[in-house]
C-alpha positions as a printed NumPy array, in Angstrom:
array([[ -68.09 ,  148.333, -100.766],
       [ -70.103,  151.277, -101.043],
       [ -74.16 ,  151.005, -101.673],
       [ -75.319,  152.227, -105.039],
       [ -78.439,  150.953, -105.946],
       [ -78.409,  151.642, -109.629],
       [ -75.616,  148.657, -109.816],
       [ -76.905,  146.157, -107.294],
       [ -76.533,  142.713, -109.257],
       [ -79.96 ,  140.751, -109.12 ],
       [ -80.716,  136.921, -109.368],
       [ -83.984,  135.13 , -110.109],
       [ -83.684,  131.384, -109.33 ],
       [ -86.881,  129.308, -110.598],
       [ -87.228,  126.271, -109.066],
       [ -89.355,  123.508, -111.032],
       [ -90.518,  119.952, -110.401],
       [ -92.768,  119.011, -113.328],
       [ -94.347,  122.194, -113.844],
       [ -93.057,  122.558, -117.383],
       [ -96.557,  123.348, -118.457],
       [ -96.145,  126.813, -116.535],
       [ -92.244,  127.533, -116.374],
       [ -92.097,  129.606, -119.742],
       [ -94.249,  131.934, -118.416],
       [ -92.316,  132.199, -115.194],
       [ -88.816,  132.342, -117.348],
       [ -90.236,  134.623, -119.286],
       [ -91.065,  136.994, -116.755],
       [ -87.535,  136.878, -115.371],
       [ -86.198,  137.466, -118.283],
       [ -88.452,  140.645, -119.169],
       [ -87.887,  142.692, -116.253],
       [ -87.254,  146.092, -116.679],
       [ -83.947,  146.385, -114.303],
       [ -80.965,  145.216, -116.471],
       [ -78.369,  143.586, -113.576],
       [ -80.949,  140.386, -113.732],
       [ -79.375,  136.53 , -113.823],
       [ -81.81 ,  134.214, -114.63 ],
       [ -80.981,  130.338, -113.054],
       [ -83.42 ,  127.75 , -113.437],
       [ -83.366,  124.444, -111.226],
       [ -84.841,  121.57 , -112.721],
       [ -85.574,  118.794, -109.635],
       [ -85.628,  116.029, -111.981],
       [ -88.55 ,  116.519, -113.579],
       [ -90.347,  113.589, -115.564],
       [ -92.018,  115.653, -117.732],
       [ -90.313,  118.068, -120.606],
       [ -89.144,  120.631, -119.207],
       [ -85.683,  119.907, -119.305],
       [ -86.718,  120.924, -123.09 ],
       [ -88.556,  124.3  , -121.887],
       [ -84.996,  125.075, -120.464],
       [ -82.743,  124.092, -122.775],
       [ -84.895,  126.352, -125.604],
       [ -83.317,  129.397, -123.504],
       [ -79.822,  128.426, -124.437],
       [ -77.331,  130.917, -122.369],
       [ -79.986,  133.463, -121.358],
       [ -80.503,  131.709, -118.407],
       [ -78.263,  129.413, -116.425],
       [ -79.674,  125.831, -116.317],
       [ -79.337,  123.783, -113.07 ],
       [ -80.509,  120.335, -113.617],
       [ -80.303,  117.74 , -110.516],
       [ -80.029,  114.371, -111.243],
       [ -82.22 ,  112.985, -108.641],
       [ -85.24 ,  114.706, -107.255],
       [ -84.325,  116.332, -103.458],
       [ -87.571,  118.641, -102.997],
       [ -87.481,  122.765, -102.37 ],
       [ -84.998,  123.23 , -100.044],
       [ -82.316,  121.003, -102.067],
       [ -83.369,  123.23 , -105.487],
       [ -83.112,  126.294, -103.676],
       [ -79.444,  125.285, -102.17 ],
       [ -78.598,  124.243, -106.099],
       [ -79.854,  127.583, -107.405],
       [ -77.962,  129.661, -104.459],
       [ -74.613,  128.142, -105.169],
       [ -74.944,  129.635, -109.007],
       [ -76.181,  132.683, -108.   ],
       [ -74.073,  135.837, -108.202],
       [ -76.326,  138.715, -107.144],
       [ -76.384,  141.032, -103.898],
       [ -80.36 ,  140.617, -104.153],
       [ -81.506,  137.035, -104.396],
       [ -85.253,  136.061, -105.169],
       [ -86.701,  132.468, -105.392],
       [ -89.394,  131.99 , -107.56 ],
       [ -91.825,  128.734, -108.083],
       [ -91.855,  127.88 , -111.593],
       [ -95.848,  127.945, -111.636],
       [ -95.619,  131.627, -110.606],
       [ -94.37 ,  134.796, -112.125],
       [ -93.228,  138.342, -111.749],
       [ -94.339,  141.271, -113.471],
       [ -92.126,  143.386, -115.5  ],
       [ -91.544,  146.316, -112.983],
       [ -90.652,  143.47 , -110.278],
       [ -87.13 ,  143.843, -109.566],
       [ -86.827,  147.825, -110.289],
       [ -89.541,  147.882, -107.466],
       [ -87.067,  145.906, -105.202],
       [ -84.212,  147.779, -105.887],
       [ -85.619,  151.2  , -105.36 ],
       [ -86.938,  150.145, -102.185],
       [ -83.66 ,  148.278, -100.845],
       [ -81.108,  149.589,  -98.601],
       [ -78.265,  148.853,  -97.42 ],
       [ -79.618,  147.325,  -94.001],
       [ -82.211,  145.257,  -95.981],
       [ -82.016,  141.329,  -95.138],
       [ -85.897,  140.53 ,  -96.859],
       [ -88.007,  142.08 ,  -99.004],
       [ -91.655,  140.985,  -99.376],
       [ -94.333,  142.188, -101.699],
       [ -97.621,  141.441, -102.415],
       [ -98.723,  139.129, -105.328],
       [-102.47 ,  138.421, -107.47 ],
       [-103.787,  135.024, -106.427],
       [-104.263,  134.127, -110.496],
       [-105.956,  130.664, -111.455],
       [-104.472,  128.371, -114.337],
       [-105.678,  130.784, -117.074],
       [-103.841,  133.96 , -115.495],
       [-107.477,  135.405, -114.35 ],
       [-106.85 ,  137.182, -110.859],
       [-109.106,  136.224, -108.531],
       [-107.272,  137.435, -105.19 ],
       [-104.227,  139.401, -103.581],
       [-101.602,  137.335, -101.028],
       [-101.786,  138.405,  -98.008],
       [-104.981,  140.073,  -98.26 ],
       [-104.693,  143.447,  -98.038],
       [-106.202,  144.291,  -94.718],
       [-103.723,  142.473,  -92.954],
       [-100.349,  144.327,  -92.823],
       [ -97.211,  142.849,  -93.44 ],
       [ -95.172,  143.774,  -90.458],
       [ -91.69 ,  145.501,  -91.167],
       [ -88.308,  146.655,  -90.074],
       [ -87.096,  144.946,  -86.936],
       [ -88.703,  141.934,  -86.589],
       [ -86.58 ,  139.938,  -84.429],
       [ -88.98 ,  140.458,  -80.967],
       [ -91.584,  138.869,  -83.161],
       [ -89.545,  136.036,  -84.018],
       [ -88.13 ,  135.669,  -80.281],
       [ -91.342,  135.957,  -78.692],
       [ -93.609,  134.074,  -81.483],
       [ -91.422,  132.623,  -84.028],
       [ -93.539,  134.065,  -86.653],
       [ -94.457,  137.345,  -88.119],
       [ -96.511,  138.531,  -91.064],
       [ -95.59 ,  137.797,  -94.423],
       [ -95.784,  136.033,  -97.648],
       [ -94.536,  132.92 ,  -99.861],
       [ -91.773,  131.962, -101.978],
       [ -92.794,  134.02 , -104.956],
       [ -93.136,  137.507, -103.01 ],
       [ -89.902,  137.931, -101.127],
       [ -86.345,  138.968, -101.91 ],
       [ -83.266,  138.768,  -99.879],
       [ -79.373,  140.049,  -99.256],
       [ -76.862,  138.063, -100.054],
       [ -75.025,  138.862,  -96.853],
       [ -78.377,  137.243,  -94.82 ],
       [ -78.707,  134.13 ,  -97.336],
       [ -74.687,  133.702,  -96.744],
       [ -75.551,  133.472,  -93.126],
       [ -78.458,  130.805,  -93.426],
       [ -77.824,  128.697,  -96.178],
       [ -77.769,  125.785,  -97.269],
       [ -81.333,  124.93 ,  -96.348],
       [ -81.588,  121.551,  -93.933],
       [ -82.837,  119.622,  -97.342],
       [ -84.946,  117.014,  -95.336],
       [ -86.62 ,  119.173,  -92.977],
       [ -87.409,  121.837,  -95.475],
       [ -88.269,  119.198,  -98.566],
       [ -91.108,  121.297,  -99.224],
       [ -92.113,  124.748,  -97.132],
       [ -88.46 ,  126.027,  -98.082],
       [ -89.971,  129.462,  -97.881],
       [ -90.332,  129.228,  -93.88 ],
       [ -86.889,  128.432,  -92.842],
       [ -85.519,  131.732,  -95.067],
       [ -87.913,  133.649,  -93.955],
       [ -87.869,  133.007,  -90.15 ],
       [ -83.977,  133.323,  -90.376],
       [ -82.706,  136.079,  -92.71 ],
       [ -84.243,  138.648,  -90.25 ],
       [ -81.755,  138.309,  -87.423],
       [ -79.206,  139.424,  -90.184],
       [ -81.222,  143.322,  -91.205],
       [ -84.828,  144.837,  -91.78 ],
       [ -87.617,  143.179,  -93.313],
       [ -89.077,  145.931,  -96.083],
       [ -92.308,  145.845,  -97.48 ],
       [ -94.349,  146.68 , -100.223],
       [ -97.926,  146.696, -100.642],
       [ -98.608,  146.654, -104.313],
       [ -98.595,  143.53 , -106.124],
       [ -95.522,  142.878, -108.324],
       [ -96.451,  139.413, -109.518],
       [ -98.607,  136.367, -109.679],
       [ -99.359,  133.424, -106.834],
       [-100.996,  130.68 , -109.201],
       [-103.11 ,  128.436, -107.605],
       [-104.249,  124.873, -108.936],
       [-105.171,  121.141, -108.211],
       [-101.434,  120.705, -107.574],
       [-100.358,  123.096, -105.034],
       [ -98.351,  122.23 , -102.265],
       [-100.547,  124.333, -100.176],
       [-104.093,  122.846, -101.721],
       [-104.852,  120.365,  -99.798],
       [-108.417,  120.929,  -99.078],
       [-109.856,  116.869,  -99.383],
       [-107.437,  116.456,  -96.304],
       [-107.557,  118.721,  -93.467],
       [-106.151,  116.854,  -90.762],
       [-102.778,  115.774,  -93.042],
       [-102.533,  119.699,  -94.293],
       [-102.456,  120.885,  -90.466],
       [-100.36 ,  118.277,  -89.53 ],
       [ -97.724,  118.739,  -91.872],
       [ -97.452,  122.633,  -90.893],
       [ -97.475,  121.518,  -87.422],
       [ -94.287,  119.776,  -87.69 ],
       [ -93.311,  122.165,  -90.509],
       [ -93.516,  125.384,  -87.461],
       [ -91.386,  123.107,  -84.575],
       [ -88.754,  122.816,  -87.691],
       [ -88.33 ,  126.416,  -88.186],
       [ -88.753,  126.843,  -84.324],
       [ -85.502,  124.606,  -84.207],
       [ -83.697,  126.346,  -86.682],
       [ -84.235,  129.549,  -85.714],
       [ -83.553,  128.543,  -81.608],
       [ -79.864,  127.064,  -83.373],
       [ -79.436,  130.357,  -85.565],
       [ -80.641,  132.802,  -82.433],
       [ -77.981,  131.332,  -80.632],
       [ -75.137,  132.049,  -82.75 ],
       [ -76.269,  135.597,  -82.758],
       [ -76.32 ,  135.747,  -78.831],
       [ -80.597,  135.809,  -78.805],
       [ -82.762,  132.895,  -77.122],
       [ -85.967,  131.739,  -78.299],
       [ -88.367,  130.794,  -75.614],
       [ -89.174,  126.68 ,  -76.622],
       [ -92.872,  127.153,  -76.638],
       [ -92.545,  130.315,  -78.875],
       [ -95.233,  128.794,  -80.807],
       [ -98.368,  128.621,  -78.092],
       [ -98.202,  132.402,  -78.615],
       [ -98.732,  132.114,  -82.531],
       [-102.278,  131.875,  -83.586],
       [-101.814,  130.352,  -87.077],
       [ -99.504,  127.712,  -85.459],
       [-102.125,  127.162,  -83.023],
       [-104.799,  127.328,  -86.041],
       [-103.436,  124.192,  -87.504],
       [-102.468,  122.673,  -83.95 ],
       [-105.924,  122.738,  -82.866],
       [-107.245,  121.32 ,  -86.886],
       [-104.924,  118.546,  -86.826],
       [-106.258,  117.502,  -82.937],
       [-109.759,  117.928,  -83.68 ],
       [-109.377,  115.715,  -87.254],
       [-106.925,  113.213,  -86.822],
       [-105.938,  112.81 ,  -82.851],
       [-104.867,  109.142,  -83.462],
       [-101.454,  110.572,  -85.415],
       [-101.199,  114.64 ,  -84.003],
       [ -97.968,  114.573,  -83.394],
       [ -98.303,  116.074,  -79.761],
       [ -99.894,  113.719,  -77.414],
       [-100.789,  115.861,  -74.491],
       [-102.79 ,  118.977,  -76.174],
       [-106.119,  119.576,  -75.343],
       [-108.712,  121.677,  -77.399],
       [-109.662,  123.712,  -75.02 ],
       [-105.847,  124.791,  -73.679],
       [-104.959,  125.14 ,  -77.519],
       [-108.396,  127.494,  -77.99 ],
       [-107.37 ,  129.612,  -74.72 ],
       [-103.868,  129.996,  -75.856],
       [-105.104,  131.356,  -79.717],
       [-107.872,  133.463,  -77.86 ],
       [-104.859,  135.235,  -75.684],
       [-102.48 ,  135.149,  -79.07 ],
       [-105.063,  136.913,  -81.123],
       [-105.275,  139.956,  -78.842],
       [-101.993,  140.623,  -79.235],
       [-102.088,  140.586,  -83.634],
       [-101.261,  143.378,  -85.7  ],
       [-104.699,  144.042,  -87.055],
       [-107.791,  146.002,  -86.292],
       [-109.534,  144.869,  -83.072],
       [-112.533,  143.612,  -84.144],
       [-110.983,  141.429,  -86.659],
       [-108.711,  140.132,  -83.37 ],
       [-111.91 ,  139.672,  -81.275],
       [-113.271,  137.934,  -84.452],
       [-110.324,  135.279,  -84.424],
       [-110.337,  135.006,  -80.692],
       [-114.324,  134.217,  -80.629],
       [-113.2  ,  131.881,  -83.203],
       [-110.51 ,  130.017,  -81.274],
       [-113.053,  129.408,  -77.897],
       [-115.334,  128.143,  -79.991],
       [-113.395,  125.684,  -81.344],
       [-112.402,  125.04 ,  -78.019],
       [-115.428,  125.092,  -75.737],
       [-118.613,  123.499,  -78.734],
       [-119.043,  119.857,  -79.215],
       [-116.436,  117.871,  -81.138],
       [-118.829,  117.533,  -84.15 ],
       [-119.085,  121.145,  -84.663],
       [-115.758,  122.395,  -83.785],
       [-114.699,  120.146,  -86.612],
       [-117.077,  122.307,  -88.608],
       [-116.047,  125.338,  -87.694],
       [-112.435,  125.043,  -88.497],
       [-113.44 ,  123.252,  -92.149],
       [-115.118,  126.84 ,  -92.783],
       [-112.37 ,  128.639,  -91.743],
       [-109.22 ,  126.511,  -93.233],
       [-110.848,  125.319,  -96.295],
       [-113.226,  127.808,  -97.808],
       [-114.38 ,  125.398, -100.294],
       [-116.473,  123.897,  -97.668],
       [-118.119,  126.662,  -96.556],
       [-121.888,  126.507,  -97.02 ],
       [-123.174,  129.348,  -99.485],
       [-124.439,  131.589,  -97.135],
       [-121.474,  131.555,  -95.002],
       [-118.834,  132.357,  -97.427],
       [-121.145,  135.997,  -98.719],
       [-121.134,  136.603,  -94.959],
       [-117.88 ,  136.032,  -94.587],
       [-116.386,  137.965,  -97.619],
       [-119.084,  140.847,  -96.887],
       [-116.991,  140.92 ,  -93.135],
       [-113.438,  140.772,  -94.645],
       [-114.231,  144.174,  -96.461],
       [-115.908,  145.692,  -94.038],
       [-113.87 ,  144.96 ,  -91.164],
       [-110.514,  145.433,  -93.509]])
């Protein structure tokens, strides 16, 4: 069929669990986008609360989904695929939302060899009142062919569930999501598999809103250790899917792709240092962890003095007493528990060193 990007179908699937307090804003901003091809589904997981009510006030302008028992992201976002009839598919968590201009953005930056899509989005708190952008903008996303990145690292730079799009042709290849390794953190298996299947594209401005609050997956800053250790195992189950997936396109990932990824070895090294007794790799050492960030960070896609920064960072960790390398990675993970003085400094050097 040939391209023509003024009739490229679009779907928006919302996926909610009990955020009914925030999915009519996120429906809402589906529904008022300026491209006109847009399908609106909405997956309720079983939700306790009402918004099986929020939903059902939309009648037919969107297409209601509504599991009968709850089976966590990647089960909503298999539900929500199977309804779906666009070329371009985006997933978006019901406490988030896009802004008006979203999709037209998309489409006018799409081509025909497009797998993903990622954009920038305003970290916004309950009330809507921005307070950040995601990924910050001095760190690039990185684009086009991404596949080395993914062979060599399994992992390259770019966002979360509410800032990406993808073909349909790439989804058909991937889906359905494994539901039980991918309950939540959906997100990462699309994302490290739709690029053997086209070009990542990017775009820098923001075209819509991250909310973050108490009940964030990805909040989890009263317990450090069980945050890294969940994205521990989270990265060697998108390591396994994309070594399965590689395969079937002829490719090979190399199995310790992840000792050369420095946020895998971020959280590797936090869950170590805070909870040994249940890191789910028995024979890592700080220091071997440290060397291999140190050596990973070189080799990052961002100014070198922000990579010299990260590697400093890592051999500390690896090389100071237990006591405060456990400090150390606090302030960097969870920058709630940075001391006062440390978190000017360190937002005066983000800037700067952008």
């Amino acid at each position: 069929m040939h391209f023509t990007k003024d009739r490229l179908p679009v779907s928006i699937i919302i996926a909610n669990y009990n955020y009914a307090r925030f999915l009519k804003c996120s429906i809402e901003s589906a529904l008022c986008q300026s491209y006109d091809k847009v399908e609106v589904i909405v997956v309720d997981d079983a939700s306790t609360d009402n918004s099986a009510e929020v939903i059902a006030s939309y009648g037919s302008r969107v297409k209601a989904r509504v599991r009968e028992e709850n089976g966590g992201h990647a089960a909503a976002f298999n539900t929500g695929f199977a309804a779906s009839r666009g070329e371009i598919v985006l997933f978006l968590d019901a406490d988030d939302y896009l802004y008006p201009n979203a999709v037209s953005e998309i489409v006018d930056a799409w081509n025909e060899n497009t797998a993903q899509l990622q954009f920038r989005l305003h970290i916004v708190d309950e009330s809507k009142e921005v307070q950040d952008v995601f990924p910050p903008p001095e760190v690039p996303f990185d684009s086009g062919d991404v596949t080395p990145q993914l062979l060599r690292r399994a992992r390259y730079q770019t966002t979360v569930t509410s800032g990406l799009a993808f073909s349909r042709s790439a989804l058909d290849a991937i889906m359905p999501i494994p539901p039980e390794d991918f309950r939540q953190g959906a997100d990462g298996y699309l994302v490290t598999l739709a690029p053997l299947y086209g070009n990542v594209a990017s775009i820098d401005t923001c075209l819509g809103a991250y909310r973050m609050h108490g009940n964030n997956h990805s909040i989890f800053a009263e317990k450090l250790g069980q945050r890294a250790r969940w994205r521990v195992e989270h990265d060697f189950h998108r390591l396994e899917a994309l070594s399965e997936q590689a395969a079937d396109v002829g490719l090979t990932v190399p199995a310790d792709a992840n000792l050369r990824d420095p946020i895998h070895l971020e959280e590797r090294l936090a869950s170590l240092c805070v909870d040994r007794q249940h890191h789910p790799v028995a024979d890592d050492s700080r220091l071997s962890l440290a060397a291999a960030g140190a050596v990973a960070s070189m080799e990052m896609n961002i100014s070198l003095r922000r990579r010299a920064m990260l590697a400093a960072w890592f051999l500390s960790v690896g090389l100071l007493p237990q006591r405060m390398a456990k400090a150390i990675l606090s302030w960097k993970l969870v920058a709630s528990s940075r001391p006062a003085f440390l978190a000017r400094v360190s937002k005066t050097i983000r800037y700067v060193m952008g």
